[in-house]
mmCIF file of the protein (N, C-alpha, C, O) and its ligand, coordinates in Angstrom:
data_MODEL
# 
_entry.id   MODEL 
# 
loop_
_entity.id 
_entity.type 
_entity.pdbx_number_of_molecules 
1 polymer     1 
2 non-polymer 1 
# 
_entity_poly.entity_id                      1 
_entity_poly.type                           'polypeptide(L)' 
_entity_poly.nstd_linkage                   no 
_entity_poly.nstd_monomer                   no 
_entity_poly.pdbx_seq_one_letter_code       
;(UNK)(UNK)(UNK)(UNK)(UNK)(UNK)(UNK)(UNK)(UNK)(UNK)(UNK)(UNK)(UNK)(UNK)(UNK)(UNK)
(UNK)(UNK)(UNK)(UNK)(UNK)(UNK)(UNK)(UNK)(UNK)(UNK)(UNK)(UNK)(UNK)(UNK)(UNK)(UNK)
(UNK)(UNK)(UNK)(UNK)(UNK)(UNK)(UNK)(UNK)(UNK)(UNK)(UNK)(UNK)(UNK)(UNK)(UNK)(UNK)
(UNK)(UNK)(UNK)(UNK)(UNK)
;
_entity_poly.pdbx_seq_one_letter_code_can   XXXXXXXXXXXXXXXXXXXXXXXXXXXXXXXXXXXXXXXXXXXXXXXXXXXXX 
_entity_poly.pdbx_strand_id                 A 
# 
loop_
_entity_poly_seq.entity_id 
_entity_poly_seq.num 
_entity_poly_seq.mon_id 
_entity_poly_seq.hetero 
1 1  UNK n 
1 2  UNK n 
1 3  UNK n 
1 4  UNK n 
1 5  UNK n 
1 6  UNK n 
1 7  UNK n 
1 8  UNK n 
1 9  UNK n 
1 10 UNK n 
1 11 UNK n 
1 12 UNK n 
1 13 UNK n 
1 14 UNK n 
1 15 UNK n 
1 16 UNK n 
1 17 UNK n 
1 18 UNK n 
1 19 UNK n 
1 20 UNK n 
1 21 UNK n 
1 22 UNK n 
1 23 UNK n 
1 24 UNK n 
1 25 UNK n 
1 26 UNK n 
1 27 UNK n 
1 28 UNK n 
1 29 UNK n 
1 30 UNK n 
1 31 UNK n 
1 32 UNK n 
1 33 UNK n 
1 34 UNK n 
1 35 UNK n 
1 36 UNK n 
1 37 UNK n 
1 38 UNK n 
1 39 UNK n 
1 40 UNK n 
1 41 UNK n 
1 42 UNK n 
1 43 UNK n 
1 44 UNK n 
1 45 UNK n 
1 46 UNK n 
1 47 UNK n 
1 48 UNK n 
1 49 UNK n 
1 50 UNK n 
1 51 UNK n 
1 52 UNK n 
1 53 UNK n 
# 
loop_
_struct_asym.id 
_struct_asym.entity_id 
A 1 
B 2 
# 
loop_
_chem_comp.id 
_chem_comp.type 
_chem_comp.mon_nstd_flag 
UNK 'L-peptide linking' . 
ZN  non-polymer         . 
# 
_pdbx_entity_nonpoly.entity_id   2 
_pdbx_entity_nonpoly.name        ? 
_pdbx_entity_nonpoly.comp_id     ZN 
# 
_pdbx_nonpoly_scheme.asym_id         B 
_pdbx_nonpoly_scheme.entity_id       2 
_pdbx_nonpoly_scheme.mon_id          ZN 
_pdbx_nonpoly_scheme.ndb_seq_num     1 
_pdbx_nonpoly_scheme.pdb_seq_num     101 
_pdbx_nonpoly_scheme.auth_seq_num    101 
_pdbx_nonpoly_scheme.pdb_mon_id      ZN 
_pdbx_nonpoly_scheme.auth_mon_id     ZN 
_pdbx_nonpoly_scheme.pdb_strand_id   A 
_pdbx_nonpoly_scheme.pdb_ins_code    . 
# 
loop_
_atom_site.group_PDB 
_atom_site.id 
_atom_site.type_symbol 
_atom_site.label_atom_id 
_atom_site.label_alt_id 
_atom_site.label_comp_id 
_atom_site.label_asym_id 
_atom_site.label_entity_id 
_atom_site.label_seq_id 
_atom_site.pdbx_PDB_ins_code 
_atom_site.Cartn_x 
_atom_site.Cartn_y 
_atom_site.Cartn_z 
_atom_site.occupancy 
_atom_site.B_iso_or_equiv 
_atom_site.pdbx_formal_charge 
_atom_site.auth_seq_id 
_atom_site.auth_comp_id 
_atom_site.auth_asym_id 
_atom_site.auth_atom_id 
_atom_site.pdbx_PDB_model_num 
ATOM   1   N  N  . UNK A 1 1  ? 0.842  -1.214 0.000  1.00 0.00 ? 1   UNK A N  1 
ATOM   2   C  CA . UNK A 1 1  ? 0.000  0.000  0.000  1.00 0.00 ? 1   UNK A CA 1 
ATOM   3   C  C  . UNK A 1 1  ? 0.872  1.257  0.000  1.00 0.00 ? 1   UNK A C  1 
ATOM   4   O  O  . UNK A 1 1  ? 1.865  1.439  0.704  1.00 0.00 ? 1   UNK A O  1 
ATOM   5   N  N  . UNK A 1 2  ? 0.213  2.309  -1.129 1.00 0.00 ? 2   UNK A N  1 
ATOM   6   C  CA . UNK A 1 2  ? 1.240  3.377  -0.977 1.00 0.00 ? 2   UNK A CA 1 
ATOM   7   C  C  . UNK A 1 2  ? 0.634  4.489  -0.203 1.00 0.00 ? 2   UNK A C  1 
ATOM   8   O  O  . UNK A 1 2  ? -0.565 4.308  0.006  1.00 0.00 ? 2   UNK A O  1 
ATOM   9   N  N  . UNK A 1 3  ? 1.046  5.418  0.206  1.00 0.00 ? 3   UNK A N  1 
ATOM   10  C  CA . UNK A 1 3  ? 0.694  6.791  0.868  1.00 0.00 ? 3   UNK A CA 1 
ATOM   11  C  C  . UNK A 1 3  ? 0.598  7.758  -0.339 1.00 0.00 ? 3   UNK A C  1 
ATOM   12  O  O  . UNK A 1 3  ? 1.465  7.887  -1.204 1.00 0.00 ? 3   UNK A O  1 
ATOM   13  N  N  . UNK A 1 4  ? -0.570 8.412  -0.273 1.00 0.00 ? 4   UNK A N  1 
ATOM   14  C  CA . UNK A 1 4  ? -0.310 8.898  -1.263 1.00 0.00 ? 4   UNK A CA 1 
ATOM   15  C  C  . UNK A 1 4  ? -0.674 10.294 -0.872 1.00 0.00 ? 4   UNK A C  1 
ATOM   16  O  O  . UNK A 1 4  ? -1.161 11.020 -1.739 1.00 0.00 ? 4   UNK A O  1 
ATOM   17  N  N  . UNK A 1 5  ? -0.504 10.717 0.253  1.00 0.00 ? 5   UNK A N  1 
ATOM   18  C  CA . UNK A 1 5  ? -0.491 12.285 0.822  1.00 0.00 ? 5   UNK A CA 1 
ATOM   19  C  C  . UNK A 1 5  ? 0.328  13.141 0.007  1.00 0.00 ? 5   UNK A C  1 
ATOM   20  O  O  . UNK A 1 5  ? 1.476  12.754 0.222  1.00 0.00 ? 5   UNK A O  1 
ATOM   21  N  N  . UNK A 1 6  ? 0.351  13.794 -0.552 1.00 0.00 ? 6   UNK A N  1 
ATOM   22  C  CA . UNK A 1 6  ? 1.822  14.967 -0.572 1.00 0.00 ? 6   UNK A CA 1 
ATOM   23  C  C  . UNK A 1 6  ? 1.991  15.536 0.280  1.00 0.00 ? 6   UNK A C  1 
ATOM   24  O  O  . UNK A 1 6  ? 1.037  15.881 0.977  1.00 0.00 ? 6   UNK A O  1 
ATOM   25  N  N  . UNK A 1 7  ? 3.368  15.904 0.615  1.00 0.00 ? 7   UNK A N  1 
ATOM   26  C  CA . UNK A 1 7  ? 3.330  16.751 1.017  1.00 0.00 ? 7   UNK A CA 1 
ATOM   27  C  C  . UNK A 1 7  ? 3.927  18.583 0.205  1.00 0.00 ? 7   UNK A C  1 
ATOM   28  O  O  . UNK A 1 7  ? 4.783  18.802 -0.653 1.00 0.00 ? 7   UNK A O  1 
ATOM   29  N  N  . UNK A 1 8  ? 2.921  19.647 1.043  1.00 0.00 ? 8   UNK A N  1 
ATOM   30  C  CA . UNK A 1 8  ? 3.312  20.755 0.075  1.00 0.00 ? 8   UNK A CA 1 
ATOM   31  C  C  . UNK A 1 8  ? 3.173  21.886 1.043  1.00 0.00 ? 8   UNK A C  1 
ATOM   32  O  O  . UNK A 1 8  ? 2.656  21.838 2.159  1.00 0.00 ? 8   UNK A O  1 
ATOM   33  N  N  . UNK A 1 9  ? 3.718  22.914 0.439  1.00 0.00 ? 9   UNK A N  1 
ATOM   34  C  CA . UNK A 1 9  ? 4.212  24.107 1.020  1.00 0.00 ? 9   UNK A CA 1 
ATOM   35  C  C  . UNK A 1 9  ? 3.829  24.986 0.529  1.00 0.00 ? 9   UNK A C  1 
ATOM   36  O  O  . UNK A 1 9  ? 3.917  25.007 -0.699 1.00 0.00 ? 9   UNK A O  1 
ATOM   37  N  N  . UNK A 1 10 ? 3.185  26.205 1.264  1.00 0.00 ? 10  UNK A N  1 
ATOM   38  C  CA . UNK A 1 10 ? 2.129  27.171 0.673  1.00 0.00 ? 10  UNK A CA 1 
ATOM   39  C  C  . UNK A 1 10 ? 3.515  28.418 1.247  1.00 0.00 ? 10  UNK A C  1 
ATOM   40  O  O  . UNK A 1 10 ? 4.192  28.649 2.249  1.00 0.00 ? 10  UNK A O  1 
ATOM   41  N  N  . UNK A 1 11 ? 3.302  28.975 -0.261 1.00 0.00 ? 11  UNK A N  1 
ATOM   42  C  CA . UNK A 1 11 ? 3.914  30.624 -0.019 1.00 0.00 ? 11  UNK A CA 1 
ATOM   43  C  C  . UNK A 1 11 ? 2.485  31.722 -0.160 1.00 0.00 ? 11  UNK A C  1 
ATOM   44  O  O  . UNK A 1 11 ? 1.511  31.590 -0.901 1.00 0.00 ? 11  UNK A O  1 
ATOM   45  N  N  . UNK A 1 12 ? 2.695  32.491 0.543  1.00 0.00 ? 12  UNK A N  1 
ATOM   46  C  CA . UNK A 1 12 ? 2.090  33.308 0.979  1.00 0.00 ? 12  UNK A CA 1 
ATOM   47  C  C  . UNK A 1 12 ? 2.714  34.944 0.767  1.00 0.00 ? 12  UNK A C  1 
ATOM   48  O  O  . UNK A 1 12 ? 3.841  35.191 1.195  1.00 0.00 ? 12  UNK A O  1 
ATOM   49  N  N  . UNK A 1 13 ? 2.003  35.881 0.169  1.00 0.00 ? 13  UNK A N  1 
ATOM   50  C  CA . UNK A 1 13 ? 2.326  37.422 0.383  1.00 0.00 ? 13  UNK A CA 1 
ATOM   51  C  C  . UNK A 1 13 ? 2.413  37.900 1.654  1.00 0.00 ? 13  UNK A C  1 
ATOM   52  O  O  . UNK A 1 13 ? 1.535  37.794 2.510  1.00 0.00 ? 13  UNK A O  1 
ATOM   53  N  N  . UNK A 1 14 ? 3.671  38.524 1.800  1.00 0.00 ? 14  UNK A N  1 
ATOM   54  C  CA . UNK A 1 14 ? 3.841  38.729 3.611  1.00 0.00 ? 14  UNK A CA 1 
ATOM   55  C  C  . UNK A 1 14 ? 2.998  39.966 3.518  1.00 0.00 ? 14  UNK A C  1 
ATOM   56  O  O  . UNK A 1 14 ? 2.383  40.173 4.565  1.00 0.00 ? 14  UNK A O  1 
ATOM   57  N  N  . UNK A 1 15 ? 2.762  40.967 2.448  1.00 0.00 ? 15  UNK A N  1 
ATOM   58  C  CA . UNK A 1 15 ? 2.594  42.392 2.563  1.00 0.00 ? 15  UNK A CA 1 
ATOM   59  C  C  . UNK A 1 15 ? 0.678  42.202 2.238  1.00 0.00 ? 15  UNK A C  1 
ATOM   60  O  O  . UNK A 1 15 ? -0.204 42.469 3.053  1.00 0.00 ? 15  UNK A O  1 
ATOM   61  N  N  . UNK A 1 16 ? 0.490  41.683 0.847  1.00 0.00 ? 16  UNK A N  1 
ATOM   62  C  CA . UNK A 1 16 ? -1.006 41.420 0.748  1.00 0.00 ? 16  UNK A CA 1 
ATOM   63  C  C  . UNK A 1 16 ? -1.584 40.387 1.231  1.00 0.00 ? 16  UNK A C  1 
ATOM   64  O  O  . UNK A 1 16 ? -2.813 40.438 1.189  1.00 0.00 ? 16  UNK A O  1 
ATOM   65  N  N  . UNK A 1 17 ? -1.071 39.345 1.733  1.00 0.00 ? 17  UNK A N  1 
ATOM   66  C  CA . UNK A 1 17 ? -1.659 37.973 2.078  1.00 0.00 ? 17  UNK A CA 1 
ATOM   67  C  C  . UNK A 1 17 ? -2.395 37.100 0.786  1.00 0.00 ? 17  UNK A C  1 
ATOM   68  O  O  . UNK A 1 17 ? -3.447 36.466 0.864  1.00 0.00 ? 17  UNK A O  1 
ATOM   69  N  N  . UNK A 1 18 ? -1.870 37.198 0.064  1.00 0.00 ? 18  UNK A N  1 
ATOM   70  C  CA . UNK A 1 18 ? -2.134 36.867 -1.726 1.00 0.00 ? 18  UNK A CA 1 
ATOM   71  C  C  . UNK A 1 18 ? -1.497 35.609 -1.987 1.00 0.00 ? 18  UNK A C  1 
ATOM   72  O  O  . UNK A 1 18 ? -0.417 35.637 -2.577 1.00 0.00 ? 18  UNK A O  1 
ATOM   73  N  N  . UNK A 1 19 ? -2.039 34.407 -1.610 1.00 0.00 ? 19  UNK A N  1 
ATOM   74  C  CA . UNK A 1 19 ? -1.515 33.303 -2.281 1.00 0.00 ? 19  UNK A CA 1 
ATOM   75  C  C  . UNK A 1 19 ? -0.701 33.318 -3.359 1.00 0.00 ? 19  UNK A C  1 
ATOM   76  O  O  . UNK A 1 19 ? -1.119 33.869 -4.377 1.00 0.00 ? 19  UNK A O  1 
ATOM   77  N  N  . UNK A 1 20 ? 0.646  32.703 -3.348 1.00 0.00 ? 20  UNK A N  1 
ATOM   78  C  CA . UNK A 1 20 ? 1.279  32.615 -4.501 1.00 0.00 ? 20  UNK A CA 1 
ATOM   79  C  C  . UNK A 1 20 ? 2.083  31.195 -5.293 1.00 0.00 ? 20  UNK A C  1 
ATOM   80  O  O  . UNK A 1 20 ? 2.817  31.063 -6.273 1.00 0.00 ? 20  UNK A O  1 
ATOM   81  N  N  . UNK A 1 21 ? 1.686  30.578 -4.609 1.00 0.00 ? 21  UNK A N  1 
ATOM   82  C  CA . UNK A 1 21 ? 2.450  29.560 -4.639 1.00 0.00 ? 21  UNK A CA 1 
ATOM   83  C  C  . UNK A 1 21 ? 2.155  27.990 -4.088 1.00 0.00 ? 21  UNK A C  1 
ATOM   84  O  O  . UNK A 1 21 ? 1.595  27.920 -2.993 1.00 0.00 ? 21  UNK A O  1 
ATOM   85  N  N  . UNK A 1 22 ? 2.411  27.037 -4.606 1.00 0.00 ? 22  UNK A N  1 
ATOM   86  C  CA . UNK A 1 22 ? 1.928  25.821 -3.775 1.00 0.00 ? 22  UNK A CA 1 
ATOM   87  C  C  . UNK A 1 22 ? 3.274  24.816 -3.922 1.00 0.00 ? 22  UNK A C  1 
ATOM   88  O  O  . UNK A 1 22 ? 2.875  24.211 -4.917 1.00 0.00 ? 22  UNK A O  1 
ATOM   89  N  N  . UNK A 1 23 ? 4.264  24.358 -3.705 1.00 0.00 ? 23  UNK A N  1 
ATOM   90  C  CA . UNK A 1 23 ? 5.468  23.448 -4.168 1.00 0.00 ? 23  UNK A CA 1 
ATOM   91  C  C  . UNK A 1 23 ? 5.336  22.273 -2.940 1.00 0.00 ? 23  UNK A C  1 
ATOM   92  O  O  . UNK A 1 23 ? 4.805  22.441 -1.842 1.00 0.00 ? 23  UNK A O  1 
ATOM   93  N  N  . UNK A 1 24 ? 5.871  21.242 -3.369 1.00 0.00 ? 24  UNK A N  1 
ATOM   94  C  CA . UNK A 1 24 ? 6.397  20.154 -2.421 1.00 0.00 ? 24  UNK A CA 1 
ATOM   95  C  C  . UNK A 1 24 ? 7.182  20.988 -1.874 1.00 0.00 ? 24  UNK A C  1 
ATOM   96  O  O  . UNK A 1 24 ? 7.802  21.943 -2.343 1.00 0.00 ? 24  UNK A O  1 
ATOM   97  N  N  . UNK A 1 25 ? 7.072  20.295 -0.199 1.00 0.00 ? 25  UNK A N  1 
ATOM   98  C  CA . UNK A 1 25 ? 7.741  21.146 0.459  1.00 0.00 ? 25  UNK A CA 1 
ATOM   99  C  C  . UNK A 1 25 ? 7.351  19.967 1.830  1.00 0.00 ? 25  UNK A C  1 
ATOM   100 O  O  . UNK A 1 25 ? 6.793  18.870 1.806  1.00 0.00 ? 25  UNK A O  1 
ATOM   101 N  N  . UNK A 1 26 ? 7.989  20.861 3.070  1.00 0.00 ? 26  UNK A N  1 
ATOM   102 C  CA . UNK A 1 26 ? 7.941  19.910 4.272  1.00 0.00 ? 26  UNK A CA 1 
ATOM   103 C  C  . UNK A 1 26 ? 6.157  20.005 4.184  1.00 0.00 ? 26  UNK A C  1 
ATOM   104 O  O  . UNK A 1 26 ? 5.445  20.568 3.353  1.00 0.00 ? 26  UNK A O  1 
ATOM   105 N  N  . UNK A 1 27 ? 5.876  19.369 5.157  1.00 0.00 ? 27  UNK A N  1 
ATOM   106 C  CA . UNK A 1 27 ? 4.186  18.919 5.001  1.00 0.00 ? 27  UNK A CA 1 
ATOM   107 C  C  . UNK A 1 27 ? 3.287  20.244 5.560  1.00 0.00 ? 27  UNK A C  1 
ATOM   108 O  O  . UNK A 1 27 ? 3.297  20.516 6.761  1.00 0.00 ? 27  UNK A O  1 
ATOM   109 N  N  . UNK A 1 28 ? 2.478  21.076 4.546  1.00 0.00 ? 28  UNK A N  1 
ATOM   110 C  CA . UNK A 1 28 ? 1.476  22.013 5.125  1.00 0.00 ? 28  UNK A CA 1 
ATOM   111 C  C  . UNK A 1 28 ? 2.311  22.849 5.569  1.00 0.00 ? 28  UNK A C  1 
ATOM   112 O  O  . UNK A 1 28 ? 1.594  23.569 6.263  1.00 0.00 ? 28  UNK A O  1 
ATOM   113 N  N  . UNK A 1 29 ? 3.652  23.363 5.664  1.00 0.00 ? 29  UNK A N  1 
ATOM   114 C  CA . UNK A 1 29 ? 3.910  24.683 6.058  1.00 0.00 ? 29  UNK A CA 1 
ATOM   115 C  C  . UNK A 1 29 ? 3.646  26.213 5.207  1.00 0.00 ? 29  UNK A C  1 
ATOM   116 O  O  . UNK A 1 29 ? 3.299  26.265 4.028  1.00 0.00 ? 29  UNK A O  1 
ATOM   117 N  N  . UNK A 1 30 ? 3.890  27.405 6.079  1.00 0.00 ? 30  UNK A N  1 
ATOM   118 C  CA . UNK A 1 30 ? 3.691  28.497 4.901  1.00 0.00 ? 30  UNK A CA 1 
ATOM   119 C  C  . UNK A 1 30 ? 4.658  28.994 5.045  1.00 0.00 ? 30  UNK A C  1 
ATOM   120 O  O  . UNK A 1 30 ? 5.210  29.349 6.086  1.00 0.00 ? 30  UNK A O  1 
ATOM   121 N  N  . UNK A 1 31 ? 5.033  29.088 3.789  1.00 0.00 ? 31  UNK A N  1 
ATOM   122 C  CA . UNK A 1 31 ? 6.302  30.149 3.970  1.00 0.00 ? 31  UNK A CA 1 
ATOM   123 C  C  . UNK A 1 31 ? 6.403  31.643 3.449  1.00 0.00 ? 31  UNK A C  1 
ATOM   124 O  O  . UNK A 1 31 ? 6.685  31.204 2.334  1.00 0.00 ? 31  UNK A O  1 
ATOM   125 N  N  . UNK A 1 32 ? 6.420  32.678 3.303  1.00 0.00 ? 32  UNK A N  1 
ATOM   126 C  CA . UNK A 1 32 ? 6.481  34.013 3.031  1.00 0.00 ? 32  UNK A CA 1 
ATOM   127 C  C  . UNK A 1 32 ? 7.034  34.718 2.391  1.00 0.00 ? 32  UNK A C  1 
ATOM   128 O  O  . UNK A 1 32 ? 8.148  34.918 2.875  1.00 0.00 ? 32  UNK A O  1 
ATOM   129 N  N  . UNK A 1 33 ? 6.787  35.527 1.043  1.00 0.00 ? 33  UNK A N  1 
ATOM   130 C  CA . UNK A 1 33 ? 7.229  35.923 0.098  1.00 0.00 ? 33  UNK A CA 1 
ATOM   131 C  C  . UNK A 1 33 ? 6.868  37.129 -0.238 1.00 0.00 ? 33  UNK A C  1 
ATOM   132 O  O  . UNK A 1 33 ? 6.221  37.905 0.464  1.00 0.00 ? 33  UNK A O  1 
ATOM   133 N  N  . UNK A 1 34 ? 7.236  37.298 -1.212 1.00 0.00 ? 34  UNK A N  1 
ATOM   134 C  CA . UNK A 1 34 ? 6.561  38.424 -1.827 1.00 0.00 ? 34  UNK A CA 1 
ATOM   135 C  C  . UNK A 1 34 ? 5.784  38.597 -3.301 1.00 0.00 ? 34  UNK A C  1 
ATOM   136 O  O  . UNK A 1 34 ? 6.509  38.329 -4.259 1.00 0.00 ? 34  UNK A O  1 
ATOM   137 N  N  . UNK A 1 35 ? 4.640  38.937 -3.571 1.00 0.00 ? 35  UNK A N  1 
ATOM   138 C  CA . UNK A 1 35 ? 3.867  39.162 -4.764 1.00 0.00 ? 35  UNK A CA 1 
ATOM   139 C  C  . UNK A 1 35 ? 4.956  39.957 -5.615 1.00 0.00 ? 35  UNK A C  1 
ATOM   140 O  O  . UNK A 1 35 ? 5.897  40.620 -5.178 1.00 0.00 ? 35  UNK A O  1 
ATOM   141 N  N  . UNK A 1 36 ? 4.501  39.664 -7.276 1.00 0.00 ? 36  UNK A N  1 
ATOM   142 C  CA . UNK A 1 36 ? 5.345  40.710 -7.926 1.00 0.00 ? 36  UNK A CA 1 
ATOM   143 C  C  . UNK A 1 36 ? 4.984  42.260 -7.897 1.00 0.00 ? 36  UNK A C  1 
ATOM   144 O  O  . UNK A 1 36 ? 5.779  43.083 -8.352 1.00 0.00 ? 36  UNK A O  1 
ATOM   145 N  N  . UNK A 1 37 ? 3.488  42.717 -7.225 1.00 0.00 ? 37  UNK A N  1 
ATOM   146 C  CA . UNK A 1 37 ? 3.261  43.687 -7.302 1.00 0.00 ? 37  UNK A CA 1 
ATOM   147 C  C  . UNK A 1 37 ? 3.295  44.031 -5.738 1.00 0.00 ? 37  UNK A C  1 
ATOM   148 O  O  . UNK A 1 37 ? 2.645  45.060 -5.554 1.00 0.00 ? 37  UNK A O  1 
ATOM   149 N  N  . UNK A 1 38 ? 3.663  43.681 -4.919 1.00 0.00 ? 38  UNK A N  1 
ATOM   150 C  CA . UNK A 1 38 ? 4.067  44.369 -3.466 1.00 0.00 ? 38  UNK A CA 1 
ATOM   151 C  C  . UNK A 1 38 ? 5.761  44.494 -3.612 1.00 0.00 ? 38  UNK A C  1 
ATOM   152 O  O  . UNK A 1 38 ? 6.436  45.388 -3.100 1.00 0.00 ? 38  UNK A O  1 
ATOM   153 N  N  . UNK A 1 39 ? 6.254  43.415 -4.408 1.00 0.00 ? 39  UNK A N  1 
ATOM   154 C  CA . UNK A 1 39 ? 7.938  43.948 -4.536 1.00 0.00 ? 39  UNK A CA 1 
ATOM   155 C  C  . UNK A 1 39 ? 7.889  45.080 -5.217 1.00 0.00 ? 39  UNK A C  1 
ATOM   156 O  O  . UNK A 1 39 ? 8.215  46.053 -4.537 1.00 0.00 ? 39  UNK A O  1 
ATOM   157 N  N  . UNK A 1 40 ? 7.499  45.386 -6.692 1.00 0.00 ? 40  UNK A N  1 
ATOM   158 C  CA . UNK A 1 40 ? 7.907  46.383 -7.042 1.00 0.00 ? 40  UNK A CA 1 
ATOM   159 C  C  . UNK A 1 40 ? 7.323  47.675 -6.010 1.00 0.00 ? 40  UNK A C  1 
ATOM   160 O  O  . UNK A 1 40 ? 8.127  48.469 -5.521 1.00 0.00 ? 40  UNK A O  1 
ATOM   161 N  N  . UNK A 1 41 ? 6.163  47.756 -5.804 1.00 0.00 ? 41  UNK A N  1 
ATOM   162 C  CA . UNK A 1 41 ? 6.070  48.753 -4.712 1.00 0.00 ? 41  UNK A CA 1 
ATOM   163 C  C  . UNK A 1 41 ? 7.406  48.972 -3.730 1.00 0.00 ? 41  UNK A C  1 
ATOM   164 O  O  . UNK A 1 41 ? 8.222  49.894 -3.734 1.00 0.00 ? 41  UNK A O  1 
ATOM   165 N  N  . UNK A 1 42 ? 7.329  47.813 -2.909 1.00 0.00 ? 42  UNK A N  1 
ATOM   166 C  CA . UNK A 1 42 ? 8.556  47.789 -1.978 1.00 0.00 ? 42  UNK A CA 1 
ATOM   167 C  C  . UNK A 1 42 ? 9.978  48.121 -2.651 1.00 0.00 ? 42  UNK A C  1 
ATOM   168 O  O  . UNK A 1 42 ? 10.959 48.388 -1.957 1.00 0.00 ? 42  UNK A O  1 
ATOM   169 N  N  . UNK A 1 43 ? 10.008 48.090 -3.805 1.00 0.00 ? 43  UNK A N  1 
ATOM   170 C  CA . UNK A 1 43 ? 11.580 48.070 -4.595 1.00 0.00 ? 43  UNK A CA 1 
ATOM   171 C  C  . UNK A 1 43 ? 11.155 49.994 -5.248 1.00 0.00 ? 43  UNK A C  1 
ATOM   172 O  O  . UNK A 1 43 ? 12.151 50.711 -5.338 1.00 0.00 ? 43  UNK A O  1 
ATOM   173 N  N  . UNK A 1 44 ? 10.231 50.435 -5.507 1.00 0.00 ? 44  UNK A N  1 
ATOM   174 C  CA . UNK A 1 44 ? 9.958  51.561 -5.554 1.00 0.00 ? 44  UNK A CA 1 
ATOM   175 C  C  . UNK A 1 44 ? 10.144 52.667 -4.884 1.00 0.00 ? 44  UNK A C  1 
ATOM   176 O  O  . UNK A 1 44 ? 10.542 53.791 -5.189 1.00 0.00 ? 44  UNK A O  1 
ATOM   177 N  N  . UNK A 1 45 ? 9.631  51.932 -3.483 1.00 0.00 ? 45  UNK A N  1 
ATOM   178 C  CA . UNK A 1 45 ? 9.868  52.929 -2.144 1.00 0.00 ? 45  UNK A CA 1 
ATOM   179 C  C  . UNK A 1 45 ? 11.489 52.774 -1.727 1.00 0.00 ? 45  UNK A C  1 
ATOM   180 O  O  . UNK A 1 45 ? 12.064 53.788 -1.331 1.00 0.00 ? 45  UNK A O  1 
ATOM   181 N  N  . UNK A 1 46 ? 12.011 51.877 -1.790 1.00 0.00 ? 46  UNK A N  1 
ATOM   182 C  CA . UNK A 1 46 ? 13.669 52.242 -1.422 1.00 0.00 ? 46  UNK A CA 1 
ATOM   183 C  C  . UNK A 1 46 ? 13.933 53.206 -2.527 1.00 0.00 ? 46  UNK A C  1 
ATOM   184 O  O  . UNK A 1 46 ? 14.010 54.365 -2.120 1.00 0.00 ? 46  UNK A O  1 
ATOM   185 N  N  . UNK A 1 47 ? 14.089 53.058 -3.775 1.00 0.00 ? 47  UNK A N  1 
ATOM   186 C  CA . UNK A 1 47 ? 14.016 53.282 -4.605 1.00 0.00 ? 47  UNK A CA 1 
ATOM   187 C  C  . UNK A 1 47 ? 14.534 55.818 -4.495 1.00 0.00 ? 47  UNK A C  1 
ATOM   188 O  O  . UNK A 1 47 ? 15.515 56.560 -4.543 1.00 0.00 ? 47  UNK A O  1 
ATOM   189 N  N  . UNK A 1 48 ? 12.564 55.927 -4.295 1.00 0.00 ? 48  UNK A N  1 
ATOM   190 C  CA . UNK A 1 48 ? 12.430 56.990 -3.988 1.00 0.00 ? 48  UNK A CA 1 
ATOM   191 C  C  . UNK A 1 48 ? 13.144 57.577 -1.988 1.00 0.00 ? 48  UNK A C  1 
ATOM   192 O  O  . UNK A 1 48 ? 13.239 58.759 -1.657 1.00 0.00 ? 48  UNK A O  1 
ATOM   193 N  N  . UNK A 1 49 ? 13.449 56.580 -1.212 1.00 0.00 ? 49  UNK A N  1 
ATOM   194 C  CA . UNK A 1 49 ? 14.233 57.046 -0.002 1.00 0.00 ? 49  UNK A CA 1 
ATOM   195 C  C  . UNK A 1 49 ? 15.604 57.198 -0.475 1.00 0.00 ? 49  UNK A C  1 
ATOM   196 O  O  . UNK A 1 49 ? 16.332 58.120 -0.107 1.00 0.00 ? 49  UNK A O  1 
ATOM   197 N  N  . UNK A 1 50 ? 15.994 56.165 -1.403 1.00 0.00 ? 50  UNK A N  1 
ATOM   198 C  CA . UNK A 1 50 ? 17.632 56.390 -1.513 1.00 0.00 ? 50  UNK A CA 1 
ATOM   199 C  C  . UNK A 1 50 ? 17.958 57.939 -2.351 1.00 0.00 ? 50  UNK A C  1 
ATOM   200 O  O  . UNK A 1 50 ? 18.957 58.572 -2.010 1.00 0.00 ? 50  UNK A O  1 
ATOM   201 N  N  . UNK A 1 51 ? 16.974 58.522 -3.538 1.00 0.00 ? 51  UNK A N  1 
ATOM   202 C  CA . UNK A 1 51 ? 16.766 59.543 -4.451 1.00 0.00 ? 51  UNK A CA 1 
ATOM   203 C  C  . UNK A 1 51 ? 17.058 60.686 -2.866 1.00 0.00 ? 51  UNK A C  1 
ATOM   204 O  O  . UNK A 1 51 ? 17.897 61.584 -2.928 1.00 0.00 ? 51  UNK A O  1 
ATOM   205 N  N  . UNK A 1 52 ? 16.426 60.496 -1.877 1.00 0.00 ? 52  UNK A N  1 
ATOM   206 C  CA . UNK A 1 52 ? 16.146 61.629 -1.236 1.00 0.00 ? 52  UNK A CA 1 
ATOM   207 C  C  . UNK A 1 52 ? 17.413 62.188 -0.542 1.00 0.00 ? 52  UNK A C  1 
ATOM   208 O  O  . UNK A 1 52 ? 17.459 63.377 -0.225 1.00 0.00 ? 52  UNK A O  1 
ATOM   209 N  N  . UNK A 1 53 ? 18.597 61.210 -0.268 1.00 0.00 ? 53  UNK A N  1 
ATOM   210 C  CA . UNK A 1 53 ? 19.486 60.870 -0.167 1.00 0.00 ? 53  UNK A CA 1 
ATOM   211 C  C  . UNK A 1 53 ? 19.465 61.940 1.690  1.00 0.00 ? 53  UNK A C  1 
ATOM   212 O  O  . UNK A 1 53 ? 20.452 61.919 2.426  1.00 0.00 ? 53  UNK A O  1 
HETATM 213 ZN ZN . ZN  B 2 .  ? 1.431  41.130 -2.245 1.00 0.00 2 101 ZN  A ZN 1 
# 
C-alpha cells in the first residue's frame, strides 16, 4: 500500500496575504514571500528614499 499524501508548502504574500504559490515542500507549512506587485512597490519605495538621499 502506498501513501499517497503529498506533502506541500504554501507561499504566501507577507505584505497582501495573496496566495502565490503551492510546491512540495515539508508537510502544510507556509512560507512568506513576496507578490510581484508588493515587490515592485517595496523596490519603488527604497528606490524613492535612496533619491532623497
Ligand atoms: Zn502582495
Amino acid at each position: 500500500m502506498k501513501d499517497e499524501t503529498q506533502e506541500l508548502m504554501y507561499i504566501k504574500c507577507a505584505y497582501c496575504g495573496q496566495w502565490l504559490d503551492v510546491k512540495p515542500g515539508p508537510i502544510n507549512t507556509v512560507s512568506h514571500g513576496l507578490c510581484p506587485r508588493c515587490y515592485q512597490k517595496e523596490s519603488s519605495k527604497l528606490e524613492s528614499e535612496n533619491e532623497k538621499g
